[in-house]
Backbone and ligand atoms as CSV (ligand in chain L), in Angstrom:
chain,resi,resn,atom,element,x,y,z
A,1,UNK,N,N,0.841,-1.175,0.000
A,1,UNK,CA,C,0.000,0.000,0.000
A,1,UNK,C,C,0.883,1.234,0.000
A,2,UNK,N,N,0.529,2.174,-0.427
A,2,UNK,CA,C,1.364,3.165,-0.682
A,2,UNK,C,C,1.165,4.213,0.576
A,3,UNK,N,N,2.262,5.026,0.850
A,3,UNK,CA,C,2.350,5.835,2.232
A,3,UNK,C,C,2.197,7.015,2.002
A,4,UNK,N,N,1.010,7.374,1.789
A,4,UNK,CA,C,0.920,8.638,1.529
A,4,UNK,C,C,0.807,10.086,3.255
A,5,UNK,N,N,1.930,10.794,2.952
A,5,UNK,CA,C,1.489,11.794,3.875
A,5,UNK,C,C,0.754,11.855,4.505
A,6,UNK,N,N,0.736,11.951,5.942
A,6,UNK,CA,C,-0.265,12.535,6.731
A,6,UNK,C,C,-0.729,14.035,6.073
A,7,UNK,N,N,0.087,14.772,5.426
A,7,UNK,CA,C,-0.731,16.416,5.806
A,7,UNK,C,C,-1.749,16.407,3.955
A,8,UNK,N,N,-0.746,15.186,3.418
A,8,UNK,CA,C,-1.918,15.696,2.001
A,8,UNK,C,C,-3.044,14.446,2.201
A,9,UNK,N,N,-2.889,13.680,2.954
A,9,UNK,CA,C,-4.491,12.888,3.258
A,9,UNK,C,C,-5.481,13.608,4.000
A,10,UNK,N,N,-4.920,14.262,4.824
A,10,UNK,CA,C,-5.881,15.467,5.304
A,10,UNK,C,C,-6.497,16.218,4.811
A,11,UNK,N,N,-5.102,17.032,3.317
A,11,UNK,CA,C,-5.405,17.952,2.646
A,11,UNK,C,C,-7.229,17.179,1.983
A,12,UNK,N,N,-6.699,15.753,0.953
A,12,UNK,CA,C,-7.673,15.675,0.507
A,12,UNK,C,C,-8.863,15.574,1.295
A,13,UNK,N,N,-9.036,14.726,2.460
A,13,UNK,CA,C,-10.192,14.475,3.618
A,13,UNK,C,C,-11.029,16.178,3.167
A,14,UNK,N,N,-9.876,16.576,3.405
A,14,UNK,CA,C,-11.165,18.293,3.854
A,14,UNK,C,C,-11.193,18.506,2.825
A,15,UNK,N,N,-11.254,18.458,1.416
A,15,UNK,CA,C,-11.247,19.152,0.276
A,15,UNK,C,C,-12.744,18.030,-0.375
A,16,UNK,N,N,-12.833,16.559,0.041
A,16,UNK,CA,C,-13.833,16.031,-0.177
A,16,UNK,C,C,-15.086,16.503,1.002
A,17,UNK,N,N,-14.839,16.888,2.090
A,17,UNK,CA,C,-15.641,17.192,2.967
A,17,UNK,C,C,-16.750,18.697,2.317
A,18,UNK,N,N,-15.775,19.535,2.080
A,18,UNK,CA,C,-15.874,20.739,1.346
A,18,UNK,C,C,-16.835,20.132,0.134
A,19,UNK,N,N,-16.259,19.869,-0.488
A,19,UNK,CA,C,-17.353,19.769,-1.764
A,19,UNK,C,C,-18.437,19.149,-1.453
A,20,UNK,N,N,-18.694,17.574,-0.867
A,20,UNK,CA,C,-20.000,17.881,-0.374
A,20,UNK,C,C,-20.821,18.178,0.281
A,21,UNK,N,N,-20.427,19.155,1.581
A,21,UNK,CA,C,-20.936,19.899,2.174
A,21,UNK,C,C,-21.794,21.403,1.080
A,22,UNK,N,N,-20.671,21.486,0.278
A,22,UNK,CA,C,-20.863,22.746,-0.416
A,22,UNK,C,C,-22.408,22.365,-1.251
A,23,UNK,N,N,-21.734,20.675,-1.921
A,23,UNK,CA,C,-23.376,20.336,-2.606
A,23,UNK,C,C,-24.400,20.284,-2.281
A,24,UNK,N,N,-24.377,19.859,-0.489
A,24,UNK,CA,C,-25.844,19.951,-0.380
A,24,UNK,C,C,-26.411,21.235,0.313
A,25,UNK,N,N,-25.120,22.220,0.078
A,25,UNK,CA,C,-25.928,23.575,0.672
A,25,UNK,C,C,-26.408,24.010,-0.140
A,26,UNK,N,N,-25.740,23.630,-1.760
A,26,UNK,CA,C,-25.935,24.236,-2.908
A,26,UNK,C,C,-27.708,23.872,-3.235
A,27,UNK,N,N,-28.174,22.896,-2.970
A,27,UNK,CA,C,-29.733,21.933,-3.674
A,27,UNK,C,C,-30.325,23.008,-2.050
A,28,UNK,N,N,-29.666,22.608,-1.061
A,28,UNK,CA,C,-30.715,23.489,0.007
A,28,UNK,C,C,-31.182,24.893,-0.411
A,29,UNK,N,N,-30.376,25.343,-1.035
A,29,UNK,CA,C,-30.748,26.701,-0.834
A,29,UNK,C,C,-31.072,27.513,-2.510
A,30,UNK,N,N,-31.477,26.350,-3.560
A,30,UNK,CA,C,-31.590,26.412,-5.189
A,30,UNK,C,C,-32.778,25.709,-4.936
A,31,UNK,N,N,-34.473,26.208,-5.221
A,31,UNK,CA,C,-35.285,25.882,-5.242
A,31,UNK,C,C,-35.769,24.558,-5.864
A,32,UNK,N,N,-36.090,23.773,-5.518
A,32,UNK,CA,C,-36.823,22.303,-6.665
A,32,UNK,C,C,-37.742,22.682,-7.447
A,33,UNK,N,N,-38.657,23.582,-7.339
A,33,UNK,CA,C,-39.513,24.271,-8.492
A,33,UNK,C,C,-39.252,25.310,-8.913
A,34,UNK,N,N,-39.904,25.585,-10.157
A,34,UNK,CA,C,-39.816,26.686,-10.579
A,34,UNK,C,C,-40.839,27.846,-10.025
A,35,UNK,N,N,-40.396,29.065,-9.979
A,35,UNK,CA,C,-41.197,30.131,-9.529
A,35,UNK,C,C,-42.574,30.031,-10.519
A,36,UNK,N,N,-43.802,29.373,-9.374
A,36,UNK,CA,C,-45.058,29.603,-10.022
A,36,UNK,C,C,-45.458,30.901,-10.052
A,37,UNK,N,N,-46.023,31.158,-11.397
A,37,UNK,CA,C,-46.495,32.707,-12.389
A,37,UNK,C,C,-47.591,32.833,-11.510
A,38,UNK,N,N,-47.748,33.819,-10.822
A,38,UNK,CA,C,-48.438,34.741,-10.166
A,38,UNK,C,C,-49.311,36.096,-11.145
A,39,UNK,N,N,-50.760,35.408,-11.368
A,39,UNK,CA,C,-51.482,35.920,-12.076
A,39,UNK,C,C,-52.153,37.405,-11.060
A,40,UNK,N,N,-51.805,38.805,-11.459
A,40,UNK,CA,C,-52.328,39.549,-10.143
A,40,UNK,C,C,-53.534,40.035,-11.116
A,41,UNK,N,N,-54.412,39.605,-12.175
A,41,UNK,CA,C,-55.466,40.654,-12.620
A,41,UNK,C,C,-55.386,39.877,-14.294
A,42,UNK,N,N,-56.852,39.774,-14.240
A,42,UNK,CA,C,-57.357,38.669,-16.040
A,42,UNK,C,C,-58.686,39.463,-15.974
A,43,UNK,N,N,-58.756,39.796,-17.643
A,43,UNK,CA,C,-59.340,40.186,-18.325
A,43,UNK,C,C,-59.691,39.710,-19.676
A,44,UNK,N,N,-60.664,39.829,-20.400
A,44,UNK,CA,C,-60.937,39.609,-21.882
A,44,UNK,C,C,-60.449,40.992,-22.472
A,45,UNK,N,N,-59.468,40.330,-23.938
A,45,UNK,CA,C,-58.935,41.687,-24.322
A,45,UNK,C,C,-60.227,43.118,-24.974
A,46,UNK,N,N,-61.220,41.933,-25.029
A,46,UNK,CA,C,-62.334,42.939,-25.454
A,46,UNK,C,C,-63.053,43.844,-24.370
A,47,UNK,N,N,-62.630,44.124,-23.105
A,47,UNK,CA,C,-62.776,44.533,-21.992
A,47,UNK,C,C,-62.059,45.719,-21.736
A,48,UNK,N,N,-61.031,46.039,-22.970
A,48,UNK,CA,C,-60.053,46.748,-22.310
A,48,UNK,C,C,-60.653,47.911,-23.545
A,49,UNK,N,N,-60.685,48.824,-23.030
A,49,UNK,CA,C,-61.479,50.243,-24.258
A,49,UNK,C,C,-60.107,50.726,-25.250
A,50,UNK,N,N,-60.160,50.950,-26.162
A,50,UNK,CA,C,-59.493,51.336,-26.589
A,50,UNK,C,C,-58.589,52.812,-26.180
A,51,UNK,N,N,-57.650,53.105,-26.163
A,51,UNK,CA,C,-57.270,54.670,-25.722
A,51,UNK,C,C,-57.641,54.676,-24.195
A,52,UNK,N,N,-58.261,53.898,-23.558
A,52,UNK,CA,C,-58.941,54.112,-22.386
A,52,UNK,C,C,-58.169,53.295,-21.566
A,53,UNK,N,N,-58.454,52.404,-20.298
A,53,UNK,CA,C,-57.805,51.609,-19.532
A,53,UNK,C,C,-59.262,50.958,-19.031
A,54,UNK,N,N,-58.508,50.014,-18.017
A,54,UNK,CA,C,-59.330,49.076,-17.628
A,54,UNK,C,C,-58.547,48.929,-15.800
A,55,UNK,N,N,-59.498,49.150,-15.224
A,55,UNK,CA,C,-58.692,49.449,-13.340
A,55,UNK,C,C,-58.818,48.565,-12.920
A,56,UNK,N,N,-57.862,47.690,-12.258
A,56,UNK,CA,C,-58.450,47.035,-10.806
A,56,UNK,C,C,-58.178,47.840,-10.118
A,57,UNK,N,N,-59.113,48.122,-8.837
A,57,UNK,CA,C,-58.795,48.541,-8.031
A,57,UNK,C,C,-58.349,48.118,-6.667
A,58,UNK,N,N,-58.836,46.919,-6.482
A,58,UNK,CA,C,-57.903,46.209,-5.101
A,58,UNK,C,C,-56.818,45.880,-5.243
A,59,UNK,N,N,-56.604,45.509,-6.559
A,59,UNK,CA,C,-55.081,45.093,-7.203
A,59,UNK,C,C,-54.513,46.535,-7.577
A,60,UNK,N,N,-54.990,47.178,-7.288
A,60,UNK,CA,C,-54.131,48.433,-8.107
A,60,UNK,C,C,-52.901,48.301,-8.974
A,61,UNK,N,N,-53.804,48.137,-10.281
A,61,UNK,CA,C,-53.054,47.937,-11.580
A,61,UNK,C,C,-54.284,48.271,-12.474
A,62,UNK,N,N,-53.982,48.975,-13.848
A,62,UNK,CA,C,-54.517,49.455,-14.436
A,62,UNK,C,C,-54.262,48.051,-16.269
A,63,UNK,N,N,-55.053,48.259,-16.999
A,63,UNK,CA,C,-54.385,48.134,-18.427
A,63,UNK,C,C,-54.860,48.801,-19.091
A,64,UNK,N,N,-53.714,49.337,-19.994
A,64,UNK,CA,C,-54.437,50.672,-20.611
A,64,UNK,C,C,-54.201,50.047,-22.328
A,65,UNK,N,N,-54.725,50.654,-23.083
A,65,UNK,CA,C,-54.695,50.147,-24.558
A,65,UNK,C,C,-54.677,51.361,-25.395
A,66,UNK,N,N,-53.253,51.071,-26.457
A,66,UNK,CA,C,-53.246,51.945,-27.211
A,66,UNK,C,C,-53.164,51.774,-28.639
A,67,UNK,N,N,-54.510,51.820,-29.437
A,67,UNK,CA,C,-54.870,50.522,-30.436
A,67,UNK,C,C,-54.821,49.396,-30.472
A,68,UNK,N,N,-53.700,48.493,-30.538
A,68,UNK,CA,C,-54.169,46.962,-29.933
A,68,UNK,C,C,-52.948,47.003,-28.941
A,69,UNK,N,N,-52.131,47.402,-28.847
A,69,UNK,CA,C,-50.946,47.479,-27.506
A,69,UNK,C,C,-51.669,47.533,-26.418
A,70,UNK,N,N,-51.626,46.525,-25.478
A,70,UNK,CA,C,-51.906,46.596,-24.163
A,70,UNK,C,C,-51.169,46.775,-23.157
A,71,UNK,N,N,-50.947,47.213,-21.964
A,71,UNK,CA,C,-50.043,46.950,-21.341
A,71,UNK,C,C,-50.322,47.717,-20.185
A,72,UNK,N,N,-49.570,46.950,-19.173
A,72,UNK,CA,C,-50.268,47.014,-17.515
A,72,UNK,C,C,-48.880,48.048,-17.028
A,73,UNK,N,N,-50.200,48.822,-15.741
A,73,UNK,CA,C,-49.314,49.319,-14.658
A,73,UNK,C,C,-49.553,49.625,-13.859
A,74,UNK,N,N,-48.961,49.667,-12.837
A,74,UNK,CA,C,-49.320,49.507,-11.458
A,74,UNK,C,C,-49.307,51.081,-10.701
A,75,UNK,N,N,-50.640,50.644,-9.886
A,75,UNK,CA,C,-51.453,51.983,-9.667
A,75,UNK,C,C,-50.756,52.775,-8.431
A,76,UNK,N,N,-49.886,52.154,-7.948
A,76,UNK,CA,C,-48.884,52.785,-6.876
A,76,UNK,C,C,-47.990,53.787,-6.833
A,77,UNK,N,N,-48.034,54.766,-6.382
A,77,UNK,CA,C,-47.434,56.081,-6.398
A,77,UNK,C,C,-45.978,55.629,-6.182
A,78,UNK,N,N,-45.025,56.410,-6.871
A,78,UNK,CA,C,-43.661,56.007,-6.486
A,78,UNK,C,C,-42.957,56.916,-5.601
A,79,UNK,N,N,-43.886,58.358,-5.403
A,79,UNK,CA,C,-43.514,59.215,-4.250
A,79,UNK,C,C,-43.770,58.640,-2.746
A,80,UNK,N,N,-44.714,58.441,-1.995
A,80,UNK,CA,C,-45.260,57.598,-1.174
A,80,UNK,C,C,-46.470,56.732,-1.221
A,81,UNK,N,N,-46.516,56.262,-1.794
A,81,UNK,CA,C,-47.640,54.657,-2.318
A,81,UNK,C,C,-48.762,55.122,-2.162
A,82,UNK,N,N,-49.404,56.276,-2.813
A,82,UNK,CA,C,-51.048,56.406,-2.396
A,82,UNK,C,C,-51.171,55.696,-3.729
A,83,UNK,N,N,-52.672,55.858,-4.119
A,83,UNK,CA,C,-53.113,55.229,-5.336
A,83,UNK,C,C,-53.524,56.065,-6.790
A,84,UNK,N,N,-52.971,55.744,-7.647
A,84,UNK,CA,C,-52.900,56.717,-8.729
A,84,UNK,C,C,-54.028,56.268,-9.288
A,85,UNK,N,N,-55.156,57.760,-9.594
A,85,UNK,CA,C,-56.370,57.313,-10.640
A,85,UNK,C,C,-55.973,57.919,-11.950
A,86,UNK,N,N,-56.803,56.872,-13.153
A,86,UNK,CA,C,-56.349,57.548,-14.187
A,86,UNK,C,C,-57.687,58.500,-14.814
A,87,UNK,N,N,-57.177,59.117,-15.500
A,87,UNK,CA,C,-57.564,60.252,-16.014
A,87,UNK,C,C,-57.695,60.296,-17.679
A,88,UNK,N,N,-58.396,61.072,-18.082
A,88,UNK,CA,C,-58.542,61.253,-19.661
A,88,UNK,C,C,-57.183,61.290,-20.151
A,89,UNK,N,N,-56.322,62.187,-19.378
A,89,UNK,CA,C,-55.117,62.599,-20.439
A,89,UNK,C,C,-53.932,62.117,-19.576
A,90,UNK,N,N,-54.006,61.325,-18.722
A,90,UNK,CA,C,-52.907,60.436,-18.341
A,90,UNK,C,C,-53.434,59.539,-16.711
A,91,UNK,N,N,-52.232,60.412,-15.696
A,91,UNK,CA,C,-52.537,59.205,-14.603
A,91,UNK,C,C,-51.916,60.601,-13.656
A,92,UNK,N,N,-52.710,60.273,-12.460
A,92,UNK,CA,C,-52.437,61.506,-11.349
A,92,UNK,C,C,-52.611,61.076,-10.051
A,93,UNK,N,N,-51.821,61.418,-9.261
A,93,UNK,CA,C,-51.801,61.462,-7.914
A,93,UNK,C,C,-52.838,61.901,-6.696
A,94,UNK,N,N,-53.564,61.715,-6.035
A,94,UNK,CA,C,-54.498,62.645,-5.360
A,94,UNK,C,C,-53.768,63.318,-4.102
A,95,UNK,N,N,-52.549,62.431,-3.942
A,95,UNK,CA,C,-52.255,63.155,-2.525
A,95,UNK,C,C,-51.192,63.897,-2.791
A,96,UNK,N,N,-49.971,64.225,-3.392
A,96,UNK,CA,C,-49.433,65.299,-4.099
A,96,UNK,C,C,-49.371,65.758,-4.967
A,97,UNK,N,N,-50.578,65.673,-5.586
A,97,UNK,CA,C,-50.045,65.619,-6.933
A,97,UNK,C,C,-49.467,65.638,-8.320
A,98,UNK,N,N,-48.756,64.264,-8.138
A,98,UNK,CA,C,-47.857,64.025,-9.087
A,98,UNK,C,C,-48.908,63.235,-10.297
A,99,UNK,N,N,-48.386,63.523,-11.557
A,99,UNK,CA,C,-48.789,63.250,-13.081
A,99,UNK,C,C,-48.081,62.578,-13.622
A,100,UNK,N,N,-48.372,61.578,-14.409
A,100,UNK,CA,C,-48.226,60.400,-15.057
A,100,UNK,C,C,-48.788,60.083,-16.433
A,101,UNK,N,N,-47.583,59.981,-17.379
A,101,UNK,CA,C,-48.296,59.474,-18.817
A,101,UNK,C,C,-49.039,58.589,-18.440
A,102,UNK,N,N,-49.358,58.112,-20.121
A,102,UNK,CA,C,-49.963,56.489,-20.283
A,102,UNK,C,C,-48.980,55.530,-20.360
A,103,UNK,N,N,-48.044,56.130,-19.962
A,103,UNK,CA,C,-46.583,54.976,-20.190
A,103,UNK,C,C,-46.088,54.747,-18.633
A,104,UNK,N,N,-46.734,55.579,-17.908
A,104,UNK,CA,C,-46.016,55.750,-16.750
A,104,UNK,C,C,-44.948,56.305,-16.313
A,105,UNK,N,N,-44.548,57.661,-17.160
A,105,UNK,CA,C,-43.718,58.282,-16.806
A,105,UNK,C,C,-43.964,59.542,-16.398
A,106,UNK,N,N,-43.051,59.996,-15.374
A,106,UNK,CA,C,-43.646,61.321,-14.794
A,106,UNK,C,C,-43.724,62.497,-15.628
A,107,UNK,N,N,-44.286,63.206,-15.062
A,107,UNK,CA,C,-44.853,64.495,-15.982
A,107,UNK,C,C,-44.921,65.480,-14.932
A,108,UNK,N,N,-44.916,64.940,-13.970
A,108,UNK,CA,C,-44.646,66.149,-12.981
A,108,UNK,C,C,-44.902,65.978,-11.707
A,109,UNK,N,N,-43.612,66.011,-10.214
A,109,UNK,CA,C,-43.544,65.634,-9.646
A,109,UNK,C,C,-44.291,65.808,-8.161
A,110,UNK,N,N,-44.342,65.372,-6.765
A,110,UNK,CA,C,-42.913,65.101,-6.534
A,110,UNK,C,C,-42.329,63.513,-6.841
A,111,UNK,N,N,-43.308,62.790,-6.929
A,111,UNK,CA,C,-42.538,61.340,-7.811
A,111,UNK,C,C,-41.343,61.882,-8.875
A,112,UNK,N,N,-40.538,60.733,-8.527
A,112,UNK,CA,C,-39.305,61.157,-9.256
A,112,UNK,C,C,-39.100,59.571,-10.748
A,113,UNK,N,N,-39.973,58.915,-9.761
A,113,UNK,CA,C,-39.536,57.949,-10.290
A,113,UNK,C,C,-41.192,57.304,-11.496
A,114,UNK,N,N,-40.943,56.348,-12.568
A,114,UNK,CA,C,-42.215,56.251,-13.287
A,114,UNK,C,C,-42.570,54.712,-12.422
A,115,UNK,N,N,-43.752,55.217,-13.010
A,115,UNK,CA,C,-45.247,54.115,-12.160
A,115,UNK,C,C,-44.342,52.621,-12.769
A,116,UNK,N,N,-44.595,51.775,-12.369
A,116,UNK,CA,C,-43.802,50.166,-12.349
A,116,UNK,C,C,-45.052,49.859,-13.612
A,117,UNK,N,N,-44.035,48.774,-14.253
A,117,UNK,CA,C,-44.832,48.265,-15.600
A,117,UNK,C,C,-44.788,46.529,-15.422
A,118,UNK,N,N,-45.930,46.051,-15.043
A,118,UNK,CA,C,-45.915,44.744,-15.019
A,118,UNK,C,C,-46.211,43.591,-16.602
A,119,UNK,N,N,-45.439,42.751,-16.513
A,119,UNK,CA,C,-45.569,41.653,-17.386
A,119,UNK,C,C,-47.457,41.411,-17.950
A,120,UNK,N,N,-47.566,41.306,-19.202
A,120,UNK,CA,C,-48.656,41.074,-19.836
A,120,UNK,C,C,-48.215,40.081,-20.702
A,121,UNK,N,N,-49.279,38.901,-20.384
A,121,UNK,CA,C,-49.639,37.634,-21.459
A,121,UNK,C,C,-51.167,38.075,-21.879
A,122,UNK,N,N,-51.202,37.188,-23.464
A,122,UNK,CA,C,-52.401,36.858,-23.498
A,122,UNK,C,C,-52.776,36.249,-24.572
A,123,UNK,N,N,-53.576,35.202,-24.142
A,123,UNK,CA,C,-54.096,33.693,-24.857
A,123,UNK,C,C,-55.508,33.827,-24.679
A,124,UNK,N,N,-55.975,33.229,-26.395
A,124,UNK,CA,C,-57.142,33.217,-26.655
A,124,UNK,C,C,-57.702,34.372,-25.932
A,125,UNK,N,N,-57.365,35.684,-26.348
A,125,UNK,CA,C,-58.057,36.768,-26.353
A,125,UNK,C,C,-58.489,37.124,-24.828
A,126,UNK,N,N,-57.929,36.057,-23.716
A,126,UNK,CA,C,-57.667,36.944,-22.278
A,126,UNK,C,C,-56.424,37.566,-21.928
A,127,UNK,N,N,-56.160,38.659,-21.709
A,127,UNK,CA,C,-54.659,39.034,-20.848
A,127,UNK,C,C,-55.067,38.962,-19.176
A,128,UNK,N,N,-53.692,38.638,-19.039
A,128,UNK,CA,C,-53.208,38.577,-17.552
A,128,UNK,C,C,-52.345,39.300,-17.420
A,129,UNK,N,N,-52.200,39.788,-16.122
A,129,UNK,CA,C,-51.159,40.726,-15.703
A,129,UNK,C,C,-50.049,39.889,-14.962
A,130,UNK,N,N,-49.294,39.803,-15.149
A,130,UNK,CA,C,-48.467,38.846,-13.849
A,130,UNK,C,C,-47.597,39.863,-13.337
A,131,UNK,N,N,-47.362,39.135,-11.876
A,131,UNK,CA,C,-46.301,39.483,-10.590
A,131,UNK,C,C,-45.181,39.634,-11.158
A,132,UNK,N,N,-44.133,40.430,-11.085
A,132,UNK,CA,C,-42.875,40.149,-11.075
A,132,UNK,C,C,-42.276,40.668,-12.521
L,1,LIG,S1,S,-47.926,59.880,-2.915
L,1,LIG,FE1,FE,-48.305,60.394,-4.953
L,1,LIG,S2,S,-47.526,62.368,-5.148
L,1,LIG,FE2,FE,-47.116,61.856,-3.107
């Protein structure tokens, strides 16, 4: 049998210890599923007015449509989180108010920052808004 070193049998001991320690921290802490799609708001696209929008309001998220472009945004103030209503000629603040395209960008502050734009699917003529 061959005589290998005390300090590099060690070396290897801890260098196998290491790796699979490392592996199973690695699977602990790397999810087994995938992040389920978090639907926050479904509609029929024929629901949504043209030029106009379409509100939830408990969800505060809007979809607004601009000829067939749809696309969602979220009704949360980016100055301090009141709730933005929309309006004929864009989107406004009630408690400072701050103004907002149809794109969600400011128009005039004190929001500095534009309204958040959430993910839009849509199959067989429903859209969904999703989380994230
Ligand atoms: S919370 Fe909207 S402008 Fe202040």
């Amino acid at each position: 049998m061959e005589n290998i070193p005390q300090s590099r049998r060690k070396f290897i001991t801890t260098l196998a210890l290491l790796l699979g320690s490392g592996g199973l921290l690695w699977r602990y802490l790397t999810p087994t599923v995938a992040r389920r799609r978090q639907v926050v708001a479904r509609a029929p696209r024929a629901d949504v007015p043209v030029e106009g929008a379409l509100i939830f309001r408990q969800e505060r998220v809007a979809l607004l449509r601009e000829g067939d472009v749809i696309h969602a945004l979220g009704l949360v103030c980016t100055h301090l989180g009141c709730t933005v209503t929309v309006t004929g000629s864009g989107l406004s603040c009630p408690c400072h108010g701050s103004r907002f395209d149809r794109q969600g960008r400011v128009l005039k502050g004190p929001a500095d920052r534009p309204l958040s734009r959430l993910k839009v699917e849509e199959m067989d003529g429903v859209v969904e808004v999703l989380d994230g």
